[in-house]
NUMAR-810310 format. One record per residue: residue number from 1; y, x, z of N, C-alpha, C in turn. Coordinates in steps of 0.001 Angstrom, whole numbers, plus 500000, padded with zeros to 6 digits. Layout:
BEGIN
NUM Y X Z Y X Z Y X Z
...
REM end
This chain:
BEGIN
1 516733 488366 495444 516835 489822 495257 517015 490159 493774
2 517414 491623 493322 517985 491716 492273 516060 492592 490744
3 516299 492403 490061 515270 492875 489721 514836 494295 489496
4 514209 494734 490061 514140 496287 490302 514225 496673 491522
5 514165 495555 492550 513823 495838 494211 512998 497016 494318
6 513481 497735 495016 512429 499398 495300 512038 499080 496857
7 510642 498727 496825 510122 498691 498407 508834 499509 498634
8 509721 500632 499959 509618 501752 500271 508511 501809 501065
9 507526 503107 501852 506860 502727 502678 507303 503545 503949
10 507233 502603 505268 507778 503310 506622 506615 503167 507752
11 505591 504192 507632 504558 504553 508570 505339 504919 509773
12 506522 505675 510153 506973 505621 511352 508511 505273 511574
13 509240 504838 512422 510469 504714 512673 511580 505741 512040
14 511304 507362 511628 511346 508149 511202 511585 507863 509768
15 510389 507685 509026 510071 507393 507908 510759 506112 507133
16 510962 505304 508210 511796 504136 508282 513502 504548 507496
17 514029 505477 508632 515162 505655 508633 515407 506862 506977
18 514471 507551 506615 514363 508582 505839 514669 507465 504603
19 513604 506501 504089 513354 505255 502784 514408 504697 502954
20 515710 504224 504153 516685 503582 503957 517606 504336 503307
21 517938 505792 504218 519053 506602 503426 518863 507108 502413
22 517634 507076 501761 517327 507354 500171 517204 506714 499606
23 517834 505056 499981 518257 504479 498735 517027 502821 498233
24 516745 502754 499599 515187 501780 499446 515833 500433 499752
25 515582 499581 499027 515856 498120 499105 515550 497391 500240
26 513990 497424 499846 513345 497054 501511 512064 498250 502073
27 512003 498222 502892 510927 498871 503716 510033 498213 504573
28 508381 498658 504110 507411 497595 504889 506769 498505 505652
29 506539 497688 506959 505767 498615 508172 504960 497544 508631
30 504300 497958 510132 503530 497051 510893 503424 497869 512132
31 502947 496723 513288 502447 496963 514098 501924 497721 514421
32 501512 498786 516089 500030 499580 516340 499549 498765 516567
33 498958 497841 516266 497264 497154 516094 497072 496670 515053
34 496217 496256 515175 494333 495714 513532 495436 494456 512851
35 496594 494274 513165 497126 492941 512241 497811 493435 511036
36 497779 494863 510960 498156 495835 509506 497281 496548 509375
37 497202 496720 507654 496077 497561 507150 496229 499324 506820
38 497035 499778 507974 497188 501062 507837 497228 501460 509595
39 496235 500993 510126 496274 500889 512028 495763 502341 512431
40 496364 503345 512262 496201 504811 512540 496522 505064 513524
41 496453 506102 514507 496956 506863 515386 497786 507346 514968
42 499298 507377 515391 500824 508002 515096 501330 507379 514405
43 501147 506205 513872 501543 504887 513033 502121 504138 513527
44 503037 503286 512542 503376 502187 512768 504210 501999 514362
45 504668 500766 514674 506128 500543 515080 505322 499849 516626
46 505837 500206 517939 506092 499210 518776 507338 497615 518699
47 507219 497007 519773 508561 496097 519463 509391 497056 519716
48 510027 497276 520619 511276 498349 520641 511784 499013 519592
49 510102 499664 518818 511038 500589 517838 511207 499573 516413
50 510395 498377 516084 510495 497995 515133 512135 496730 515402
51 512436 496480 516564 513770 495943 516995 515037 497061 516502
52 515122 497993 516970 516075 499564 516671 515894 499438 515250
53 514358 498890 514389 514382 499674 512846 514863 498933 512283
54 514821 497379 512361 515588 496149 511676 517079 496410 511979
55 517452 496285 513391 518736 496721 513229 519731 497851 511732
56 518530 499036 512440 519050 500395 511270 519456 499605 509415
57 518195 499099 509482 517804 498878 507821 519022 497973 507616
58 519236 496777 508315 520294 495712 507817 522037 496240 508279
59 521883 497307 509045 523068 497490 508946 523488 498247 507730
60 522388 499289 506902 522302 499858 505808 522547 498707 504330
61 522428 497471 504832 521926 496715 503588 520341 496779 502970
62 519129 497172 503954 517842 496506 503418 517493 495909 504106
63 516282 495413 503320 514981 494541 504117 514137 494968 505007
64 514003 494287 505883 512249 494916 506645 511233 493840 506221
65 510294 494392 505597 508874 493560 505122 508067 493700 506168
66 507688 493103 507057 506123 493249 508301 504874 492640 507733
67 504004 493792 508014 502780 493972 507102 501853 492824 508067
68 501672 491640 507599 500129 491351 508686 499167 490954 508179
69 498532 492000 507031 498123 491908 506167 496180 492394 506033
70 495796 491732 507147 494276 492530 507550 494305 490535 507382
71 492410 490339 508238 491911 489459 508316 491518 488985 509532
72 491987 488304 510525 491188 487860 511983 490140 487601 512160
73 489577 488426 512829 488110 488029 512931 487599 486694 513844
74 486611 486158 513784 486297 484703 514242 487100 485154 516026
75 488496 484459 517076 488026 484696 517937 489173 485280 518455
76 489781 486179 517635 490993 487195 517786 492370 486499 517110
77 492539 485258 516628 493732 484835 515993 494914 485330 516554
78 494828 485172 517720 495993 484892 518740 496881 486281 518543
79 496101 487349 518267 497125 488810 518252 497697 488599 516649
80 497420 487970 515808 498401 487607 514584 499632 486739 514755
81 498837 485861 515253 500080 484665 515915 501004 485539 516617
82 500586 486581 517644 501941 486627 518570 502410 487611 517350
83 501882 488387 516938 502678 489543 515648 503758 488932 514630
84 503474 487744 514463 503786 486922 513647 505334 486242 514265
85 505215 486007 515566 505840 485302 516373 507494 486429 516874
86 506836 487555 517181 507623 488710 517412 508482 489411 516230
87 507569 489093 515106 508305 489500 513960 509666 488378 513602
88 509401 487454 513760 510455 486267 513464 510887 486968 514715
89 511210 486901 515679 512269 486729 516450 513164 488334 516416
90 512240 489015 516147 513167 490548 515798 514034 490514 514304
91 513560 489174 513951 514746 489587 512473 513849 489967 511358
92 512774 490247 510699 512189 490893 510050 512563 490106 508700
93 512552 490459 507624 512854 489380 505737 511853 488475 505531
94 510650 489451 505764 509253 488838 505025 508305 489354 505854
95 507308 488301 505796 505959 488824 506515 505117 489165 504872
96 504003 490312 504824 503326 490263 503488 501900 490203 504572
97 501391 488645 503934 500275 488252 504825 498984 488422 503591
98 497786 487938 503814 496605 488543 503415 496120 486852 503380
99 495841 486895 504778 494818 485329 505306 495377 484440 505332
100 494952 483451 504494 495324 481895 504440 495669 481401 505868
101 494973 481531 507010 495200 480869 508293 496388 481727 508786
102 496819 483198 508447 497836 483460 509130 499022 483108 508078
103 498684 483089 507146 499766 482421 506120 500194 480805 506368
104 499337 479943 506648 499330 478953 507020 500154 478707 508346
105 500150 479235 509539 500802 479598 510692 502139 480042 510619
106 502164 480998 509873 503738 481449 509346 504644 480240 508317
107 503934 479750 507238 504441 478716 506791 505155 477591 507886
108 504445 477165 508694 504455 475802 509624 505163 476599 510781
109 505227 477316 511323 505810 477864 512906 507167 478688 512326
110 507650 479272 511263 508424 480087 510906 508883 479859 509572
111 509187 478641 509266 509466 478193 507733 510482 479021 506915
112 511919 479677 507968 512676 480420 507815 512506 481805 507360
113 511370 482403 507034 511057 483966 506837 509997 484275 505424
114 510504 484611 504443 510070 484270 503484 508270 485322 503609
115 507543 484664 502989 505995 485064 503191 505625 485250 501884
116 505097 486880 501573 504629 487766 500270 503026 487943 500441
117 502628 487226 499469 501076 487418 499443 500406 489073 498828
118 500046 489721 500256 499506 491126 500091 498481 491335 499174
119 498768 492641 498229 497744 493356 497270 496462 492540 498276
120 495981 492444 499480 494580 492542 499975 494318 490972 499734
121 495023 490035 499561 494297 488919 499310 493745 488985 497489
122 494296 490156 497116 493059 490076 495894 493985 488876 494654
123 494522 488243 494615 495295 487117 493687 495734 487519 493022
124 494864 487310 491577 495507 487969 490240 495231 487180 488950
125 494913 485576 489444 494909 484898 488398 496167 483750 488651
126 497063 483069 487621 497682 481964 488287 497693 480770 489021
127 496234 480640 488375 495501 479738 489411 495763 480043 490739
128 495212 481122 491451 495031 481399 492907 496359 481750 493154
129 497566 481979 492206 498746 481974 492839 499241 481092 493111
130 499076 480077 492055 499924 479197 492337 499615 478318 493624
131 498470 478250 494022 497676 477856 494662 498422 478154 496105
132 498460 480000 496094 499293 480139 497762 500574 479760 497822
133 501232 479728 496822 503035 479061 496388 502973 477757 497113
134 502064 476820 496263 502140 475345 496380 501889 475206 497869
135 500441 475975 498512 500338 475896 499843 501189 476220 500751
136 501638 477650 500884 502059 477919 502138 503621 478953 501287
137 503862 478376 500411 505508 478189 500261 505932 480214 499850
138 504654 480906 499169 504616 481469 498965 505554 482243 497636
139 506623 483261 498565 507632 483967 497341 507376 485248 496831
140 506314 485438 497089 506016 486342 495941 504563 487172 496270
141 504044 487936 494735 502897 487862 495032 502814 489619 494391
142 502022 490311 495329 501584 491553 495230 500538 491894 494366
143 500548 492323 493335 499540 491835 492289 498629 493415 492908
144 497172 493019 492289 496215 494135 492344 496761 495180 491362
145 496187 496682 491303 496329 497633 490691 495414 497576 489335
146 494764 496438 488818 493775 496521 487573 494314 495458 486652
147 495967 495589 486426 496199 494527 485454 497095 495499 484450
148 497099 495218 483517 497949 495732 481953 499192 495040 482059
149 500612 495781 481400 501554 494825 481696 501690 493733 480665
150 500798 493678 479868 500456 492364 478838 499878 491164 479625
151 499009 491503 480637 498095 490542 481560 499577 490416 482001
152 500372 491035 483075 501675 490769 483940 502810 489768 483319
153 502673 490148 481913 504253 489283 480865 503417 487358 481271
154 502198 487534 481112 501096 486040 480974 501130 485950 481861
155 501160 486528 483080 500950 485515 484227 502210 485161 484871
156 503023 485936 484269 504807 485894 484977 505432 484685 484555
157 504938 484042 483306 505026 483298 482479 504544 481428 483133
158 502821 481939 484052 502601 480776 484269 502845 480319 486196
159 503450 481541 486733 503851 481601 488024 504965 481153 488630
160 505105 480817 489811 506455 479946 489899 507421 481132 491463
161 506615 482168 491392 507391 483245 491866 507842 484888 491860
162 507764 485412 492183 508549 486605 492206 507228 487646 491932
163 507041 488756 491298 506117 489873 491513 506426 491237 491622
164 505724 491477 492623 505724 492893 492859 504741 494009 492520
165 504950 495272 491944 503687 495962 491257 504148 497600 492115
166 502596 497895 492250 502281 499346 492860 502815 500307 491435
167 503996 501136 491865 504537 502054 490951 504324 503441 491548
168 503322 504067 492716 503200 505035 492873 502426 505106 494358
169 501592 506444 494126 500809 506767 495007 499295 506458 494945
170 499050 505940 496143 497269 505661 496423 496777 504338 495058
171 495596 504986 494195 495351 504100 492707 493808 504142 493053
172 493544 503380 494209 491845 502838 494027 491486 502215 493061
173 490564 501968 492933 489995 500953 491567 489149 499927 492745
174 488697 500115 493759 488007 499001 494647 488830 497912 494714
175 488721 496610 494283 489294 495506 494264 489754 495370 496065
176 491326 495597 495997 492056 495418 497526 491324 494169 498287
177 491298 494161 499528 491135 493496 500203 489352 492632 500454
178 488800 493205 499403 486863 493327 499572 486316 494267 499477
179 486878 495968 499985 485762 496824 500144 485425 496888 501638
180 483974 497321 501333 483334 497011 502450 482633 498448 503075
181 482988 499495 502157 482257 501033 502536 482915 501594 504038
182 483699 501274 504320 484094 501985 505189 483407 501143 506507
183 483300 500281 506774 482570 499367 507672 480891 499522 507400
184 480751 499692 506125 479038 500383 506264 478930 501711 506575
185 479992 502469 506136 480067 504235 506973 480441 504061 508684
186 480972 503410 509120 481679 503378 510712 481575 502138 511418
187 481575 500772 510926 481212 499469 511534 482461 498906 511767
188 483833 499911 511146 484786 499046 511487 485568 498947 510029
189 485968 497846 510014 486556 497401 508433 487922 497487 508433
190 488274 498041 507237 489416 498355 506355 490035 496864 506573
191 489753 495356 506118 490558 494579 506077 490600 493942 507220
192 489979 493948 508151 490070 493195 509735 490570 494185 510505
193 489959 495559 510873 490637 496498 511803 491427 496935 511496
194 491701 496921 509911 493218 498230 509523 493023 499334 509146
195 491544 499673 509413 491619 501360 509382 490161 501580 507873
196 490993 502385 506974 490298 503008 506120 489845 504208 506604
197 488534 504771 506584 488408 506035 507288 488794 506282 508745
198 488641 505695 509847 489549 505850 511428 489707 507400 511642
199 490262 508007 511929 490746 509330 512712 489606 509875 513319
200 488803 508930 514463 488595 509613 515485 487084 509727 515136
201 486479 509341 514089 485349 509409 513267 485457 510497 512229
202 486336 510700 511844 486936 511896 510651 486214 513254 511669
203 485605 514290 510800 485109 515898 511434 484994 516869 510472
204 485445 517946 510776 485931 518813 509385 485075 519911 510312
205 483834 520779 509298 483137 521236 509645 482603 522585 508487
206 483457 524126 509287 483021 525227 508566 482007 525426 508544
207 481304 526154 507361 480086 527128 507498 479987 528469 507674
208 478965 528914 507609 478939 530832 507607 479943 531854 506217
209 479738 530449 505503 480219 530835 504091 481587 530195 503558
210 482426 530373 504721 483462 529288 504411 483478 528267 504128
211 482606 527577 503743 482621 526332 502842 483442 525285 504049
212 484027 524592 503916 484332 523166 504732 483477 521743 504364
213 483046 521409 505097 482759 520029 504956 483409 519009 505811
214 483939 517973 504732 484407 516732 505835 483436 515681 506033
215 483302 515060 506756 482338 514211 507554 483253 512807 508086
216 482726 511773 507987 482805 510392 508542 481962 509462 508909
217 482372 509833 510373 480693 509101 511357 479629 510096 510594
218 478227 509588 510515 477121 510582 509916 477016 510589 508247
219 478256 510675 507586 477911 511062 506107 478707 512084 506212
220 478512 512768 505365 479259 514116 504558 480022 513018 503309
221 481190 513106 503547 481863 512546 502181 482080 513795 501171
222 482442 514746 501582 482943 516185 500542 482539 517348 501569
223 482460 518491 500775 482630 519791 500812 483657 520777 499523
224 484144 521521 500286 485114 522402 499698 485105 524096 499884
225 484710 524777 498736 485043 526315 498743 486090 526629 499262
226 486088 528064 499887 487631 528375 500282 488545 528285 499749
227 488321 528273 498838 489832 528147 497416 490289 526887 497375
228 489528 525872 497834 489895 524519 497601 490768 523995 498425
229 491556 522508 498357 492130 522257 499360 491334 521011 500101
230 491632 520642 500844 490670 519911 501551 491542 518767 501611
231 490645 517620 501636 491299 516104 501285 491034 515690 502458
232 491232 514277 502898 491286 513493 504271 489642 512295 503771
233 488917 512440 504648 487488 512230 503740 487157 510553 503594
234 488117 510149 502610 487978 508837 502132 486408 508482 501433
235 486146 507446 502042 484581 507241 501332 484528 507186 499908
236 485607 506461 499746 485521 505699 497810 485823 506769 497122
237 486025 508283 497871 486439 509001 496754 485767 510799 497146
238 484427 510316 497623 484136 511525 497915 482970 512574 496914
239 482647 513242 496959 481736 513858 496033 480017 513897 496784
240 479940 513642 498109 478811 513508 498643 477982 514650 497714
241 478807 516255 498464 477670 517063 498502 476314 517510 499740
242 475619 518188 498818 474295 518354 499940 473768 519651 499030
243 473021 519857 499998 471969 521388 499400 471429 520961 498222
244 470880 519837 498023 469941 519754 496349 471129 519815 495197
245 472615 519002 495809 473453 518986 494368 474755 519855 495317
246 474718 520866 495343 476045 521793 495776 476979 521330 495285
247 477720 521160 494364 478846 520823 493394 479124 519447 493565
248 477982 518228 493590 478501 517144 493695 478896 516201 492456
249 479404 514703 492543 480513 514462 491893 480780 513343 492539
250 481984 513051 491841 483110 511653 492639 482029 510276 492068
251 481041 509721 492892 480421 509062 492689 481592 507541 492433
252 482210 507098 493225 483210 506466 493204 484427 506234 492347
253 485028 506913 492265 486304 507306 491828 487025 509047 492213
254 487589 509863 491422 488323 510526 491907 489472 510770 492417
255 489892 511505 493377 491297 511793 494024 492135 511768 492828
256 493325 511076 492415 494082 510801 491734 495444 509816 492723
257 496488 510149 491631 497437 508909 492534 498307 507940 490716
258 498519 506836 491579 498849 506043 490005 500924 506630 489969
259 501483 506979 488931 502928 507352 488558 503048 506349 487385
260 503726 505138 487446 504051 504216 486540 505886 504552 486215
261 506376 505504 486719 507795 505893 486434 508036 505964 484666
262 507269 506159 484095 507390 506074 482532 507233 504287 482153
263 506567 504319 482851 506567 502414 482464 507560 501605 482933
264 508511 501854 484071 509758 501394 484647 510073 500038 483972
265 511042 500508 482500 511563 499622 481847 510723 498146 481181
266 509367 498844 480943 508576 497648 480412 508042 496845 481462
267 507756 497556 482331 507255 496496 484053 508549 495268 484171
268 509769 495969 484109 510893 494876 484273 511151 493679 483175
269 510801 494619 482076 510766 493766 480537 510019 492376 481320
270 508337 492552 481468 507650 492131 481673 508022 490854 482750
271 508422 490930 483424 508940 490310 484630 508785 490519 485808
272 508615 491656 486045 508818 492336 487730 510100 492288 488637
273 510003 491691 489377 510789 491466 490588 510803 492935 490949
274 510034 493541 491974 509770 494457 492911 509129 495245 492322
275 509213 496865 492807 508460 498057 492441 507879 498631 494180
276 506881 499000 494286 505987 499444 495434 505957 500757 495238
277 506393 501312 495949 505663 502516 496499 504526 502995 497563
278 503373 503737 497650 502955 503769 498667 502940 504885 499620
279 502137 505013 500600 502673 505522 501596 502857 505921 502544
280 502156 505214 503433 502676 505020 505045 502111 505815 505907
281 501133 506684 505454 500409 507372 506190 500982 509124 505451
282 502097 509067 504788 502719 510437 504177 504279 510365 504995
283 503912 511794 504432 505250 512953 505511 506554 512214 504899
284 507803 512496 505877 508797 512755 505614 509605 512694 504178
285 509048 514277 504251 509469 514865 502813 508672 513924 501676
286 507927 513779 501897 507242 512685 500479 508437 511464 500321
287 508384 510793 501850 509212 509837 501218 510517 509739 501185
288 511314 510929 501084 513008 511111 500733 512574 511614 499383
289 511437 512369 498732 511589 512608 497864 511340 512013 496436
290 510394 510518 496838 509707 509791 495662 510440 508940 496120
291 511127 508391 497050 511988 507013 497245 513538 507326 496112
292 514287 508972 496320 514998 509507 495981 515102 509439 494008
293 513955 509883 493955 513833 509809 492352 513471 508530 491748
294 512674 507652 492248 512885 506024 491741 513660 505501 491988
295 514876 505883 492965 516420 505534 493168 516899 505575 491753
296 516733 506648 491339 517707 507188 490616 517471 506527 489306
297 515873 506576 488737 515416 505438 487730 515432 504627 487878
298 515581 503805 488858 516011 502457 488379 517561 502271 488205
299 518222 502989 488845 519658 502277 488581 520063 503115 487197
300 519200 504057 486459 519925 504615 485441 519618 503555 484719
301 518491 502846 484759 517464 501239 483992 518633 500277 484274
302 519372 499977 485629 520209 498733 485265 521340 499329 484905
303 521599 500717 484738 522954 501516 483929 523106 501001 482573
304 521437 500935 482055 521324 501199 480245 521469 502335 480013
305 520921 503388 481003 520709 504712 480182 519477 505006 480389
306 519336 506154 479717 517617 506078 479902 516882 506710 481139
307 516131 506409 482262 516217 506993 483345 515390 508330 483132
308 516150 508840 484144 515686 510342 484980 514132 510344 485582
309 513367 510986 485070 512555 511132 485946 511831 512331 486788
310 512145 512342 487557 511409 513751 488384 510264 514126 488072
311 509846 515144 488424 507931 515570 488452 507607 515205 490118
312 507345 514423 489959 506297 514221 491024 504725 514301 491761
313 504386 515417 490434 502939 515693 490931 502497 516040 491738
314 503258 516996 492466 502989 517992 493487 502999 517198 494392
315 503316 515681 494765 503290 515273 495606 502247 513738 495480
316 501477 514063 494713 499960 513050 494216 498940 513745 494711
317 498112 512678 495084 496748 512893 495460 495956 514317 494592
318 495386 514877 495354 494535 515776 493797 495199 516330 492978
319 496841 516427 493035 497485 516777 491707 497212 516458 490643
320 496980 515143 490988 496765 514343 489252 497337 513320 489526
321 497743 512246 488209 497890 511238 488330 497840 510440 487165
322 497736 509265 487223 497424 508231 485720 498792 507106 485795
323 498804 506464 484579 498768 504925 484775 497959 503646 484997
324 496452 504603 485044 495370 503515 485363 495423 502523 484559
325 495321 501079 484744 494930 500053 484187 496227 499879 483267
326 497408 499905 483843 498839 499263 483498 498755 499256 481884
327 498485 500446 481357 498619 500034 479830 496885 499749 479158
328 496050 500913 479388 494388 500500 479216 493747 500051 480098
329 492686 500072 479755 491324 499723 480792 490733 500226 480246
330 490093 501865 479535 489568 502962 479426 488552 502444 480145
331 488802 502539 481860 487868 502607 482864 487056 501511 483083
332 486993 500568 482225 485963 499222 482150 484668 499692 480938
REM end
């Protein structure tokens, strides 16, 4: 692939088709079940539709990336394997796997389909890269969101494949692929079930006084004045108000989203293969419109002119956004 791969995110068949005609290299989805880490209600692809979406994408000229990027629990292998199994035979580019044993499986049963080690396996030293390369024939590696692109130039340096970096959207600071809050709020985990926050645990609850509170399972993650807008009640980023502290604060982290579009040129300097967007659980319009404008910066970047960049705030978390770690670590 060429450097400056733009890979898009496609939460539905829809969304799919929206990231191709705006210009997306590749597009990563998954399954409705726990073998992707975005397993929502109204998500993600049956076979049928993810058969129709490979078709769409390669007749366009992209990729389809299939996410199987959670953890099997002792017992349950077998629904990775067949995910795994279905994805090869529908055509898919790349699987972006997580677990050594389903990485291992894909290596040996599917040698033909190149395998991207997911942000959730956490691998951000060269050691542990090189490590999944040498093992299971690993082309490229999804780096975490807490590296500087000085750390990125050093490790690009001692790696023997391709990298890809989060250039927009969701900017946790919880090290991917070991938080564990959402499974101590609900009992079901972010990296085995898929689901950050589940739906059907989510409860949005007025008072006499307008106020809203959102709720997950029995915590209050936030409350919001009428004036406010109301967020989707992520644990890692809630204010956990109550009657003694009304106001609260983001014990965690705050609603923010990471915009590395000013850093473009030095990420590539650096040695970036791939740029990430995220995603998969946003509208439409989000993604014709942030796939649309990193279209446009990167090819003004392999033009040699200086790229365009849109405002994209209005369409960030909180209406804010950082570069997070990429150039400081302030936040250490």
């Amino acid at each position: 692939m060429i450097t400056g791969e733009l890979v898009c995110p496609a939460g539905t068949p829809a969304s799919l088709r929206t990231a191709v005609d705006a210009g997306a290299d590749s597009v990563y989805c998954g399954f409705q079940n726990a073998t992707n880490a975005r397993n929502f209600p109204g998500l993600n692809f049956t076979p049928q539709e993810l058969e129709k979406a490979v078709k769409y994408a390669h007749d366009k000229g992209s990729w389809v990336l299939l996410a199987l990027n959670t953890y099997p629990p002792a017992g349950k292998f077998q629904l990775w394997k067949e995910a795994a199994d279905l994805g090869a035979k529908l055509g898919v580019d790349a699987f972006i796997v997580a677990d050594m044993g389903v990485a291992e499986y894909i290596a040996q049963t599917h040698p033909q389909v190149r395998l991207h080690l997911s942000v959730q396996a956490a691998a951000a030293s060269p050691d542990a890269i090189c490590y999944y390369v040498r093992e299971f024939s690993v082309k490229r590696i999804v780096l975490p969101r807490i590296l500087t692109i000085p750390e990125i130039r050093e490790i690009k340096k001692e790696i023997p494949c391709e990298i890809e970096t989060f250039i927009f959207g969701n900017h946790g600071l919880m090290v991917e692929g070991r938080c564990s809050l959402t499974n101590y709020a609900t009992g079901l985990s972010t990296n085995m079930d898929g689901v950050c926050s589940p739906a059907h645990l989510v409860e949005y609850v007025r008072d006499a006084e307008d106020n809203l509170s959102t709720r997950l399972g029995d915590y209050t993650i936030d409350r919001f004045g009428p004036q406010e807008s109301a967020g989707y009640p992520t644990i890692c980023k809630g204010r956990y108000c109550n009657s003694a502290q009304p106001d609260g604060y983001y014990a965690f982290e705050e609603p923010i989203s990471l915009n590395l579009s000013r850093l473009l040129p030095e990420l590539i300097d650096a040695g970036v293969t791939a740029f990430k967007i995220e995603g998969r659980q946003r509208s439409r319009a989000y993604v014709k419109k942030v796939v649309r404008s990193f279209r446009k910066a990167v090819d003004d970047i392999r033009a040699g002119r200086d790229p365009s960049l849109a405002d994209l705030v209005a369409l960030t978390e909180g209406q804010k956004q950082s570069e997070g770690a990429f150039q400081t670590k302030k936040w250490r």
